[in-house]
PDB file as gemmi writes it, atoms N, CA and C in Angstrom:
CRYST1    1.000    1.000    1.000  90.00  90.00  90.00 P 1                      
ATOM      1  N   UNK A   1     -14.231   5.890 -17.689  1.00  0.00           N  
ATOM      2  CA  UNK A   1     -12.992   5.375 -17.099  1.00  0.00           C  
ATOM      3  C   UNK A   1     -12.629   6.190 -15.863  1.00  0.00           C  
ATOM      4  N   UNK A   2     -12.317   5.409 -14.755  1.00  0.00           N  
ATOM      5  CA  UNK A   2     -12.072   5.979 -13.645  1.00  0.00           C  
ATOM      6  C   UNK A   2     -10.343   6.697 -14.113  1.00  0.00           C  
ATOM      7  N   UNK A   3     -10.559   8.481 -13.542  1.00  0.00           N  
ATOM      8  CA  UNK A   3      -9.322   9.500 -13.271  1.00  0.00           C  
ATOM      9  C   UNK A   3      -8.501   9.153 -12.737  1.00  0.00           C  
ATOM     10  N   UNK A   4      -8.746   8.381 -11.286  1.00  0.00           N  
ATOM     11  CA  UNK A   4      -7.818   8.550 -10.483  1.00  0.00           C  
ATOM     12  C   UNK A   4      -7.250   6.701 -11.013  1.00  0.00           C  
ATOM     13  N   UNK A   5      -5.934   7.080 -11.061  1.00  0.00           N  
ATOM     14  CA  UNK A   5      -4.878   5.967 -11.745  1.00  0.00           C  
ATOM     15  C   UNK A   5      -4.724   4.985 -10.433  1.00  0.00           C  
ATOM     16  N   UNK A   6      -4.394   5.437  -9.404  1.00  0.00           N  
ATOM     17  CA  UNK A   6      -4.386   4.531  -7.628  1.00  0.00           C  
ATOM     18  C   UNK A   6      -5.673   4.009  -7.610  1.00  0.00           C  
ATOM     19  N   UNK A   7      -6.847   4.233  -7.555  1.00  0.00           N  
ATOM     20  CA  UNK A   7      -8.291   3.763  -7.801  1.00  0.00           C  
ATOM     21  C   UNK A   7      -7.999   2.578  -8.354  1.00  0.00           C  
ATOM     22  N   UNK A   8      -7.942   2.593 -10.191  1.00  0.00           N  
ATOM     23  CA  UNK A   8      -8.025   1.746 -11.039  1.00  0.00           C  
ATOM     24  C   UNK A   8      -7.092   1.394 -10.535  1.00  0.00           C  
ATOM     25  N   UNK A   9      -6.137   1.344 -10.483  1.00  0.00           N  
ATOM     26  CA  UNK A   9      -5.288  -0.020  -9.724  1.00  0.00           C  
ATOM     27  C   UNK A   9      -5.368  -0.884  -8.884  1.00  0.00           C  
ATOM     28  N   UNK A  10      -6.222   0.035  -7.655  1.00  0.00           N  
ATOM     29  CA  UNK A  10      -7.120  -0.812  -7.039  1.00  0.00           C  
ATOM     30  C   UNK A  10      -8.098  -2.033  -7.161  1.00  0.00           C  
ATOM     31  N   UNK A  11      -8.748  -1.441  -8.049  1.00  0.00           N  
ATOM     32  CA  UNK A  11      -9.621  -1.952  -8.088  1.00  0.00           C  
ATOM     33  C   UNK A  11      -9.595  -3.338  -8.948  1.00  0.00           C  
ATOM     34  N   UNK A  12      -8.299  -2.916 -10.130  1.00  0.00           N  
ATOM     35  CA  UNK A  12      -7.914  -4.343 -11.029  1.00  0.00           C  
ATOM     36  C   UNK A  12      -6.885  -4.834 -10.584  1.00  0.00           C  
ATOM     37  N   UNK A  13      -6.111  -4.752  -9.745  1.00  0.00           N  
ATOM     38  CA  UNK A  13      -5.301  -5.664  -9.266  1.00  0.00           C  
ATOM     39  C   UNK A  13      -5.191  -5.569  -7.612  1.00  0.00           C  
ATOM     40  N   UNK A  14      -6.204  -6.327  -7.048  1.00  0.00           N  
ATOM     41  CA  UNK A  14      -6.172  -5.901  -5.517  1.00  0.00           C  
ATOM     42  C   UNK A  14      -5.268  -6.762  -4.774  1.00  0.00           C  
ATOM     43  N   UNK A  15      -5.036  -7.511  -5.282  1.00  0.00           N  
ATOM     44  CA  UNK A  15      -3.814  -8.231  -3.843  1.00  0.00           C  
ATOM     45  C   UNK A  15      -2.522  -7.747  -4.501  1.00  0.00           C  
ATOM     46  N   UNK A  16      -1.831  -6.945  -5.491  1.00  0.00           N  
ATOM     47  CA  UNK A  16      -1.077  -6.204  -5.676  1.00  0.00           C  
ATOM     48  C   UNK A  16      -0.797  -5.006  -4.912  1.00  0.00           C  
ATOM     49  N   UNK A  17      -2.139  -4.349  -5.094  1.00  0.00           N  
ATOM     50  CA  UNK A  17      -2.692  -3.460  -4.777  1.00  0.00           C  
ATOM     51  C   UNK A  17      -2.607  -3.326  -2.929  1.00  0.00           C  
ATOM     52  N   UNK A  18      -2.852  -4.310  -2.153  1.00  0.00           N  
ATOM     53  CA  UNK A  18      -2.661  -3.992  -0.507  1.00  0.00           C  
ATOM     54  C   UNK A  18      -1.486  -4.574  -0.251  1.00  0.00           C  
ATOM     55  N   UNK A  19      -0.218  -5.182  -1.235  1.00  0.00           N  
ATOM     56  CA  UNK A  19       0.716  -5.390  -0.813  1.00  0.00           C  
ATOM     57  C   UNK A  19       1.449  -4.123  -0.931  1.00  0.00           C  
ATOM     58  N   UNK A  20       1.437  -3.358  -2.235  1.00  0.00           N  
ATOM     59  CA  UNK A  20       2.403  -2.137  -2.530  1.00  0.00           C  
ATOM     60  C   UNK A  20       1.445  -0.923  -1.333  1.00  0.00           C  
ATOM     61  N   UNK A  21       0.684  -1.046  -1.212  1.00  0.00           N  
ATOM     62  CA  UNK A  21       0.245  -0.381   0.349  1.00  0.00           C  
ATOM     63  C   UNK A  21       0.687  -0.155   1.435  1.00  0.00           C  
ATOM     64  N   UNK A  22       0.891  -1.721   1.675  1.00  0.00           N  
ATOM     65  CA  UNK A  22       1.859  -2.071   2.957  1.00  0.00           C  
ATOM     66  C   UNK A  22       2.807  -1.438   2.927  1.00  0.00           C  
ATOM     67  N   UNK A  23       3.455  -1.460   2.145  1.00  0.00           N  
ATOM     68  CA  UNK A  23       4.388  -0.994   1.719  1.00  0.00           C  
ATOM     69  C   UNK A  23       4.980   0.930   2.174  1.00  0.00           C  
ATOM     70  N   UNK A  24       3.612   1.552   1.358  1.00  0.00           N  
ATOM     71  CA  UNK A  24       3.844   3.056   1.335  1.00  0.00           C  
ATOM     72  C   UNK A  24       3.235   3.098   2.654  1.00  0.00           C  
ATOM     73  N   UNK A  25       2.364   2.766   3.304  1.00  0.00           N  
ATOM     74  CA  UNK A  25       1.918   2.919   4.842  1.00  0.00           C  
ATOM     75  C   UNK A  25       3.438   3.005   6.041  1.00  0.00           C  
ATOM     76  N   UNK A  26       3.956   1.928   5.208  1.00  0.00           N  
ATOM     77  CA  UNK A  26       5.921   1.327   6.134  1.00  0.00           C  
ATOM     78  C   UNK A  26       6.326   2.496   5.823  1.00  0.00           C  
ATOM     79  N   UNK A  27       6.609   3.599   4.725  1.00  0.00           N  
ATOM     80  CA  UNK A  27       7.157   4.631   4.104  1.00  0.00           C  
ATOM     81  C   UNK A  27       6.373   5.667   4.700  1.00  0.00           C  
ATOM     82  N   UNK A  28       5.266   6.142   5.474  1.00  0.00           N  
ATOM     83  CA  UNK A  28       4.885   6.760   5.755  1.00  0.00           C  
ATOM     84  C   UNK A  28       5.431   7.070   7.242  1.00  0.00           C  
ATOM     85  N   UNK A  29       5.358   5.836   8.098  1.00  0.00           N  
ATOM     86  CA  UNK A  29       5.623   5.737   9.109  1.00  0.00           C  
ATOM     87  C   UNK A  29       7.151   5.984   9.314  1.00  0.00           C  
ATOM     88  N   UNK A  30       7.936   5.817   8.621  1.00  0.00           N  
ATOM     89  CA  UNK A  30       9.347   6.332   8.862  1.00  0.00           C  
ATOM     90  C   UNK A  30       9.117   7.305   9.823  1.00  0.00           C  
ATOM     91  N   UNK A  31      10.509   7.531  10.976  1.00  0.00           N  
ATOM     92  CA  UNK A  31      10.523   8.911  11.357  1.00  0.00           C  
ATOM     93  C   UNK A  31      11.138  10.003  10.623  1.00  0.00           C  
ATOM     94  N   UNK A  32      11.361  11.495  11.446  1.00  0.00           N  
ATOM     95  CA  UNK A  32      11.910  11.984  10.693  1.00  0.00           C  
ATOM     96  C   UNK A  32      12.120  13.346   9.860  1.00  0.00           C  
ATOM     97  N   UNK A  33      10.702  13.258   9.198  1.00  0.00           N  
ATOM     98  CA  UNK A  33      10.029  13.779   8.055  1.00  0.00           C  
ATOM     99  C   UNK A  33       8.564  13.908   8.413  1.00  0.00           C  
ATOM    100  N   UNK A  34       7.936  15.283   8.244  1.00  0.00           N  
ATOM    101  CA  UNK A  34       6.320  15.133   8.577  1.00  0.00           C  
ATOM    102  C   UNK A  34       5.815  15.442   7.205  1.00  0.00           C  
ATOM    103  N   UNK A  35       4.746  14.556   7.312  1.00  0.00           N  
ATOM    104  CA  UNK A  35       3.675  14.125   5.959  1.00  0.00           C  
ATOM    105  C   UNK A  35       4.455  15.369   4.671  1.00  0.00           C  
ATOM    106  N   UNK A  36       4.205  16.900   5.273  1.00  0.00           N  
ATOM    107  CA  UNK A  36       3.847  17.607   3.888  1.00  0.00           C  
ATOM    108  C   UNK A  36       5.148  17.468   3.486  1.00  0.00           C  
ATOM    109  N   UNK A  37       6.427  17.754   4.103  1.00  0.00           N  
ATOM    110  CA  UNK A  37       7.746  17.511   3.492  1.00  0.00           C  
ATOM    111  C   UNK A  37       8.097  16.251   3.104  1.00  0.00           C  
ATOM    112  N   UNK A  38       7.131  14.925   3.288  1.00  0.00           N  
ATOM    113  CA  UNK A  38       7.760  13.562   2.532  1.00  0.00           C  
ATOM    114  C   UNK A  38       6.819  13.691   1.233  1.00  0.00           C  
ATOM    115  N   UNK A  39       5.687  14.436   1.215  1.00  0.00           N  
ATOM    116  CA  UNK A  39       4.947  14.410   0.143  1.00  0.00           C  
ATOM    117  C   UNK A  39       5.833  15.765  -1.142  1.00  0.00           C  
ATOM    118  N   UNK A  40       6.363  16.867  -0.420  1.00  0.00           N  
ATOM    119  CA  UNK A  40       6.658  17.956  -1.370  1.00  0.00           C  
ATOM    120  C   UNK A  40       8.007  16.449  -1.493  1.00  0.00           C  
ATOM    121  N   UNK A  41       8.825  16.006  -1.401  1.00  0.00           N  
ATOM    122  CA  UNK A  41       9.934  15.295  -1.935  1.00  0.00           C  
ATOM    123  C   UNK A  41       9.590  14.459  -2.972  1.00  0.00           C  
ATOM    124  N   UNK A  42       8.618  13.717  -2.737  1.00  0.00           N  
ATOM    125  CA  UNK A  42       7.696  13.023  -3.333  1.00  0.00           C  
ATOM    126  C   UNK A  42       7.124  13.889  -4.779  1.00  0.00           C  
ATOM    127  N   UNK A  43       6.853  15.129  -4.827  1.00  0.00           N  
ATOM    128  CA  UNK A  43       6.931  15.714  -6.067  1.00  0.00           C  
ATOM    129  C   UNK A  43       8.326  16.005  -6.826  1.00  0.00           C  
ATOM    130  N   UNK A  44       9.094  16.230  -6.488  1.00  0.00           N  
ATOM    131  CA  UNK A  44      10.502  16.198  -6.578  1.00  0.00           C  
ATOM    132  C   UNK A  44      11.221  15.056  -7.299  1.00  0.00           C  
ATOM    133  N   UNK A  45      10.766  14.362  -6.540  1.00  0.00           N  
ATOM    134  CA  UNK A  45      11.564  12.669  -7.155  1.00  0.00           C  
ATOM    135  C   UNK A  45      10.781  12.629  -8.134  1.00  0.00           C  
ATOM    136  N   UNK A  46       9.423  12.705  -8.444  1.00  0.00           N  
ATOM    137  CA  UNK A  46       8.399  12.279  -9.741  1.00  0.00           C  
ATOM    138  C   UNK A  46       8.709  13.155 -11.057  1.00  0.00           C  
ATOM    139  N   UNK A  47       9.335  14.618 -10.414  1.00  0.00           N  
ATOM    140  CA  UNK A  47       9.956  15.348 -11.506  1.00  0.00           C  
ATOM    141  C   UNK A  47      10.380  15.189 -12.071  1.00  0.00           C  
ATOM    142  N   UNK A  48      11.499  14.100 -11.221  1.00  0.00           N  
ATOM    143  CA  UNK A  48      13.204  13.688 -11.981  1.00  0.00           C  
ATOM    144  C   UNK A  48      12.863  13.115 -12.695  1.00  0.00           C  
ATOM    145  N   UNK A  49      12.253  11.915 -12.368  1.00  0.00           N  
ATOM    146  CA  UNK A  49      11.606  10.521 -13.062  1.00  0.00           C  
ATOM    147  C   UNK A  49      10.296  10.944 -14.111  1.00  0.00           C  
ATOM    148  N   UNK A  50      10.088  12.638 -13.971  1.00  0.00           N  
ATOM    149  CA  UNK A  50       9.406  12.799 -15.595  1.00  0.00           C  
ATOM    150  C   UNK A  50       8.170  12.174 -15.511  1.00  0.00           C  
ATOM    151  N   UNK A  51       7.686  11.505 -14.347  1.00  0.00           N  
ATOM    152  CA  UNK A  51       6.607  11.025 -14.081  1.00  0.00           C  
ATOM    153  C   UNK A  51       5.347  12.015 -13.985  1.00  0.00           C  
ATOM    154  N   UNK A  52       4.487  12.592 -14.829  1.00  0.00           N  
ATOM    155  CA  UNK A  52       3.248  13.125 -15.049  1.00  0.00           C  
ATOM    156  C   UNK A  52       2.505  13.276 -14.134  1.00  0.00           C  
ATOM    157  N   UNK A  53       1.777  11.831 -14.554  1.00  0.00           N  
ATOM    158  CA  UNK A  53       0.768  11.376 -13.127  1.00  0.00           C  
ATOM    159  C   UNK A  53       1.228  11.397 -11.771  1.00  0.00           C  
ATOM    160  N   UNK A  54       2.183  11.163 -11.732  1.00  0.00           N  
ATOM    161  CA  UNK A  54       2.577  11.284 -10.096  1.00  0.00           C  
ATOM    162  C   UNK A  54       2.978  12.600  -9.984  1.00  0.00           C  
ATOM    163  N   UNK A  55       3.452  13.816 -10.565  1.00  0.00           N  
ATOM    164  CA  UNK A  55       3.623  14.641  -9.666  1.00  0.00           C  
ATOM    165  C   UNK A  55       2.391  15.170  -9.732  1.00  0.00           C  
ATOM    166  N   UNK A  56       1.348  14.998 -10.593  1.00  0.00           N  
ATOM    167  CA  UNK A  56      -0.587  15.549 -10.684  1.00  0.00           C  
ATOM    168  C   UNK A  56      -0.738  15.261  -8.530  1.00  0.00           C  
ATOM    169  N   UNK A  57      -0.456  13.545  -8.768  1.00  0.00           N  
ATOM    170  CA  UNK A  57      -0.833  12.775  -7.516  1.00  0.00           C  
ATOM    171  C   UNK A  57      -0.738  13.543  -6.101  1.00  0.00           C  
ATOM    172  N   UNK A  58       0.944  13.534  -6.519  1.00  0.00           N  
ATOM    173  CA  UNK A  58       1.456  14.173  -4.984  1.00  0.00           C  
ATOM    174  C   UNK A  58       0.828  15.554  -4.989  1.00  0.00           C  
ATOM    175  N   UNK A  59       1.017  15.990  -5.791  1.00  0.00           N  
ATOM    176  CA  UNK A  59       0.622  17.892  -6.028  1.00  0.00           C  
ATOM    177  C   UNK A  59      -0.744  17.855  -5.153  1.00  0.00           C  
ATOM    178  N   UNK A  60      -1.620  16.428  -5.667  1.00  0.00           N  
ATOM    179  CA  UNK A  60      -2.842  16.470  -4.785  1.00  0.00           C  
ATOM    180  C   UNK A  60      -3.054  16.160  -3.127  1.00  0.00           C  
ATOM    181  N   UNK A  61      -2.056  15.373  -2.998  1.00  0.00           N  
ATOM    182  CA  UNK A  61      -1.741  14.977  -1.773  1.00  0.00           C  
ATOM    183  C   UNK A  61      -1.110  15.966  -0.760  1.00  0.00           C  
ATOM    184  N   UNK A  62      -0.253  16.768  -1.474  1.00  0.00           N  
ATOM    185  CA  UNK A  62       0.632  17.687  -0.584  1.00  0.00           C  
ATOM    186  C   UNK A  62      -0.455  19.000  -0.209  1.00  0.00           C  
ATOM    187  N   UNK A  63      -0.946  18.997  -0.944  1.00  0.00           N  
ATOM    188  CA  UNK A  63      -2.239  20.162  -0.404  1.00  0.00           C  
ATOM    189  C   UNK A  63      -3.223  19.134   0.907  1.00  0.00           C  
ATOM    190  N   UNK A  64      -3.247  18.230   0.596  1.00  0.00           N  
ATOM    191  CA  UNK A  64      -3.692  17.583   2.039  1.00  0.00           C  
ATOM    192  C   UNK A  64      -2.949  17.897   2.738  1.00  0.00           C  
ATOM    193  N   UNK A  65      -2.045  17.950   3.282  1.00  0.00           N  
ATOM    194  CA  UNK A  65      -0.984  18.108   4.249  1.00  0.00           C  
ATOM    195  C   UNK A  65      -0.618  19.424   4.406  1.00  0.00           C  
ATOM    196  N   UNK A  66      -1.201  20.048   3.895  1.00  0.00           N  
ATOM    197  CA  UNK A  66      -1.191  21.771   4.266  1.00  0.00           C  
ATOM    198  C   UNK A  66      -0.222  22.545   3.042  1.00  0.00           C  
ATOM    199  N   UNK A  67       0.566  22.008   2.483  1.00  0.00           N  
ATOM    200  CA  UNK A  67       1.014  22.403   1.411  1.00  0.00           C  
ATOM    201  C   UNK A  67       0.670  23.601   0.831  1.00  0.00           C  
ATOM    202  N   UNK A  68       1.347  24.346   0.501  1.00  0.00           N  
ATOM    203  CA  UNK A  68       1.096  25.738  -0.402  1.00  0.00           C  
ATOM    204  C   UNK A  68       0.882  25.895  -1.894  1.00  0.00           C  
ATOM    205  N   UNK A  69       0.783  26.229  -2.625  1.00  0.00           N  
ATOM    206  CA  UNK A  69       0.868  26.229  -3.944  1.00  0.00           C  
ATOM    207  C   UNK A  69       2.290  26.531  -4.216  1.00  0.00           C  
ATOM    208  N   UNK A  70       2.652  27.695  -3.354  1.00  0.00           N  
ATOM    209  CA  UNK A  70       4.267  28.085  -3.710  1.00  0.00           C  
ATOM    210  C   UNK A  70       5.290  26.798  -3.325  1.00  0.00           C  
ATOM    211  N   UNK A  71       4.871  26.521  -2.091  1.00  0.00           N  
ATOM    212  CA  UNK A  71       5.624  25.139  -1.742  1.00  0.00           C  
ATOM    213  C   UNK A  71       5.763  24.145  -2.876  1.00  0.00           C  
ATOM    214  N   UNK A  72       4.802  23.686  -3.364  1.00  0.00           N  
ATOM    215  CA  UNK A  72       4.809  22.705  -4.592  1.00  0.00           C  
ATOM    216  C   UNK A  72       5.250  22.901  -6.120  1.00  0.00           C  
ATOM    217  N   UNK A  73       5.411  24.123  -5.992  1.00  0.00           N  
ATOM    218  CA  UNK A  73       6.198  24.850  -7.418  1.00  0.00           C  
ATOM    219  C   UNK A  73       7.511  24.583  -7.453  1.00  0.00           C  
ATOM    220  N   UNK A  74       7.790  25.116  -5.821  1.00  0.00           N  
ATOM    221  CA  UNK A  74       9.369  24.975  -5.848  1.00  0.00           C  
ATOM    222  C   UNK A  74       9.948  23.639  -5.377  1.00  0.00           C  
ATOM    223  N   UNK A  75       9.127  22.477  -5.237  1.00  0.00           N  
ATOM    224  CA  UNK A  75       9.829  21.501  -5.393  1.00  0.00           C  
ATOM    225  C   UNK A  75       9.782  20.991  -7.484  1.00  0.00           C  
ATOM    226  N   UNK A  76       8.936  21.348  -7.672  1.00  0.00           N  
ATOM    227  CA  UNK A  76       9.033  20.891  -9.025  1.00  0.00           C  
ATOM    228  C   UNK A  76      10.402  21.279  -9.943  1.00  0.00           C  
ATOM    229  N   UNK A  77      10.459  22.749  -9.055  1.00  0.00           N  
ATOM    230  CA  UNK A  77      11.507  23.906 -10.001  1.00  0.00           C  
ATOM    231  C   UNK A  77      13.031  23.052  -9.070  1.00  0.00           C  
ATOM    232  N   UNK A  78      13.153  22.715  -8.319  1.00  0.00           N  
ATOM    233  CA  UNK A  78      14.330  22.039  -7.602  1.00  0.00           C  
ATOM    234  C   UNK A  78      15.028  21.284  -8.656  1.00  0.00           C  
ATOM    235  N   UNK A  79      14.223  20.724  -9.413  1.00  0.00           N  
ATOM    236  CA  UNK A  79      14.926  20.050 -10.858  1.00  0.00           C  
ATOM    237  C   UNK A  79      14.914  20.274 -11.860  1.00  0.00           C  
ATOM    238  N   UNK A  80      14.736  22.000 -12.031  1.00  0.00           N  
ATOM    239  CA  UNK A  80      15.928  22.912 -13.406  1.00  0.00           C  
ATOM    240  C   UNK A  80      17.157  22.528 -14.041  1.00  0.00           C  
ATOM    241  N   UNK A  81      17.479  22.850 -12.699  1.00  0.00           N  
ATOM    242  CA  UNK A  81      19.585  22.206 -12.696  1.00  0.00           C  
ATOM    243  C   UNK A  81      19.854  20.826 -13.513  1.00  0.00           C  
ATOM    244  N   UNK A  82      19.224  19.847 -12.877  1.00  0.00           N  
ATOM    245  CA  UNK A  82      19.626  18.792 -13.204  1.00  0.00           C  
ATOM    246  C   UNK A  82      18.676  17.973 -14.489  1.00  0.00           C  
ATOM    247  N   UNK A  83      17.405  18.262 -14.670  1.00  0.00           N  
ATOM    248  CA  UNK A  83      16.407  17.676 -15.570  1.00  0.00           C  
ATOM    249  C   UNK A  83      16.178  18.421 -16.450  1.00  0.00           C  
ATOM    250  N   UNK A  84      16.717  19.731 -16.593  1.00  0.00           N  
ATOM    251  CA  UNK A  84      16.476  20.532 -17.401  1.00  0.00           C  
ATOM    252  C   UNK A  84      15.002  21.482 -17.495  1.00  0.00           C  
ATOM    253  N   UNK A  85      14.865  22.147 -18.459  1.00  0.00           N  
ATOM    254  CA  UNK A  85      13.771  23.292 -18.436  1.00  0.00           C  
ATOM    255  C   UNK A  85      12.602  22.579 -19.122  1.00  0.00           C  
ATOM    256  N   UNK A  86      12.734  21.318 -19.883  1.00  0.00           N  
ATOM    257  CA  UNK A  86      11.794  20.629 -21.129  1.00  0.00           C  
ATOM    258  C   UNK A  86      10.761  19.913 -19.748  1.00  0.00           C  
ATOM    259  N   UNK A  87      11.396  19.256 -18.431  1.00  0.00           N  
ATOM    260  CA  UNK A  87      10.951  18.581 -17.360  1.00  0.00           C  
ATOM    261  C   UNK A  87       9.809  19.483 -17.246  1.00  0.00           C  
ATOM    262  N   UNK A  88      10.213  20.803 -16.146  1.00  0.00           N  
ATOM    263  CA  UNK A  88       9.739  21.668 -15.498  1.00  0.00           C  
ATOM    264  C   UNK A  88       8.865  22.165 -16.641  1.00  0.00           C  
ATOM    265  N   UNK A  89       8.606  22.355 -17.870  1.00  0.00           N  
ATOM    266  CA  UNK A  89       7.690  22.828 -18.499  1.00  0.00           C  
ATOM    267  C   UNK A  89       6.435  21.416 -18.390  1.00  0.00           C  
ATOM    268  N   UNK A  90       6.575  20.330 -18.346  1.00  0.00           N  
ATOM    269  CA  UNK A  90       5.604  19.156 -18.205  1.00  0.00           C  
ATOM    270  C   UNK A  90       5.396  19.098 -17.118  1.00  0.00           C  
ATOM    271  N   UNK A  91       6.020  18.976 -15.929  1.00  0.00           N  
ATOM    272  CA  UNK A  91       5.394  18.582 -14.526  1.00  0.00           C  
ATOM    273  C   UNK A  91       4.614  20.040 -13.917  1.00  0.00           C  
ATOM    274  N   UNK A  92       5.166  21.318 -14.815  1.00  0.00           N  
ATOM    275  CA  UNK A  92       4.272  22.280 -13.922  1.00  0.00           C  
ATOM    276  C   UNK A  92       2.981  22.749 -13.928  1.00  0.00           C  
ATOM    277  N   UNK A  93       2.788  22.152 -14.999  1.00  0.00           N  
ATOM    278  CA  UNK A  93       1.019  22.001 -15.121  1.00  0.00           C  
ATOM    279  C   UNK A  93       0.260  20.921 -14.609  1.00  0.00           C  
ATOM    280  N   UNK A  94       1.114  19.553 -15.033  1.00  0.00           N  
ATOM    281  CA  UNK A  94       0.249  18.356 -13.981  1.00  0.00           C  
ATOM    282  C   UNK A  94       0.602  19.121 -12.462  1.00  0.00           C  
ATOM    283  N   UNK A  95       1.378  19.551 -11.791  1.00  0.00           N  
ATOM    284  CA  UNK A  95       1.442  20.079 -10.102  1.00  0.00           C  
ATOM    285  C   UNK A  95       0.301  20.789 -10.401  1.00  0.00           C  
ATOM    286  N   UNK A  96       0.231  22.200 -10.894  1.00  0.00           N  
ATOM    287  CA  UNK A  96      -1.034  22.672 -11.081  1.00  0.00           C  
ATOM    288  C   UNK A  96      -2.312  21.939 -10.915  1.00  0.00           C  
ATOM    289  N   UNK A  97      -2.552  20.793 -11.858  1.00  0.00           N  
ATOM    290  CA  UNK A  97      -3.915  20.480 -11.711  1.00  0.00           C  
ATOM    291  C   UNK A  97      -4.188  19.514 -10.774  1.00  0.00           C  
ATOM    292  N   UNK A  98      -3.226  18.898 -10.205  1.00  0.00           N  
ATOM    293  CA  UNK A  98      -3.192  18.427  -9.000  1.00  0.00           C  
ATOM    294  C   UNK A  98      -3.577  18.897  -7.901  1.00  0.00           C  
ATOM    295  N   UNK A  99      -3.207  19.918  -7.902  1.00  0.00           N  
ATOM    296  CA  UNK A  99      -2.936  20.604  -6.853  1.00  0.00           C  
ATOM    297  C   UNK A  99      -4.885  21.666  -6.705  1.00  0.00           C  
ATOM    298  N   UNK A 100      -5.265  21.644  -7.374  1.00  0.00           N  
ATOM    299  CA  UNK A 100      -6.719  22.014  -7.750  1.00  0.00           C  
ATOM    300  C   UNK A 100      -7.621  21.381  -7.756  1.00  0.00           C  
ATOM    301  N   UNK A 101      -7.231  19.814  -8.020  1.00  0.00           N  
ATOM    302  CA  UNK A 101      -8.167  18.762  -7.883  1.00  0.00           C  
ATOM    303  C   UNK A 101      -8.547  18.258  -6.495  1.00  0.00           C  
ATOM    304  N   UNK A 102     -10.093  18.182  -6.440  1.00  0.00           N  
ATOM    305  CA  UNK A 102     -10.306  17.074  -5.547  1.00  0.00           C  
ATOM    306  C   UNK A 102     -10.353  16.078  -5.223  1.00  0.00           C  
ATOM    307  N   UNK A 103      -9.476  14.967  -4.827  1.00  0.00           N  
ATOM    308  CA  UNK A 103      -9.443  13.899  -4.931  1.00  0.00           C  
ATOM    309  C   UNK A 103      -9.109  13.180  -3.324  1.00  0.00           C  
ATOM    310  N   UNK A 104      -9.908  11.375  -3.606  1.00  0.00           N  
ATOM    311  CA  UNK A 104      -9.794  11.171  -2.609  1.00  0.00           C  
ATOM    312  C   UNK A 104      -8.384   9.932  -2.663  1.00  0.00           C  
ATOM    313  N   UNK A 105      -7.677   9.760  -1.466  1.00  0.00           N  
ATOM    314  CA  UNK A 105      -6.818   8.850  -1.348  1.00  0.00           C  
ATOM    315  C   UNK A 105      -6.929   7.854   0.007  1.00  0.00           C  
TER     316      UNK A 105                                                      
END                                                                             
């Protein structure tokens, strides 16, 4: 079974698949914001939302963009306060292995 979850999505639902594209390509292009700071937010929001796989994702992405390891910790840790400590104990290992993985996007 293909790892990467964006892949398999690809690949089984493709005219889904280049519409929600369009989409994040439109979200990319915003001004504003450069790549590594819409991607460290992007771990941030996936925190809140307790989302696993996506902060693995971004964690992988934001190291494309020059990202630090420390950089990507402390967006995870940004949602202590509000998501509590149970969050930040789950998303800081998917950032971790994200953030280690090679992957392509």
């Amino acid at each position: 079974m293909n790892e990467n979850p964006y892949q398999l999505f690809k690949e089984e639902l493709p005219s889904l698949f280049e519409n929600f594209n369009k989409l994040i390509e439109a979200q990319k292009d915003l001004p504003g914001l450069d790549p590594k700071t819409k991607q460290l937010i992007n771990i941030a929001i996936q925190t809140s939302n307790k989302n696993i796989k996506g902060v693995q994702m971004h964690a992988a992405m934001s190291k494309k963009t020059g990202a630090s390891w420390e950089e990507v910790k402390g967006a995870v840790a940004m949602n202590l306060h509000l998501s509590g400590l149970g969050t930040i104990l789950e998303c800081l290992p998917a950032a971790k292995k994200g953030f280690e993985m090679e992957i392509e996007f």
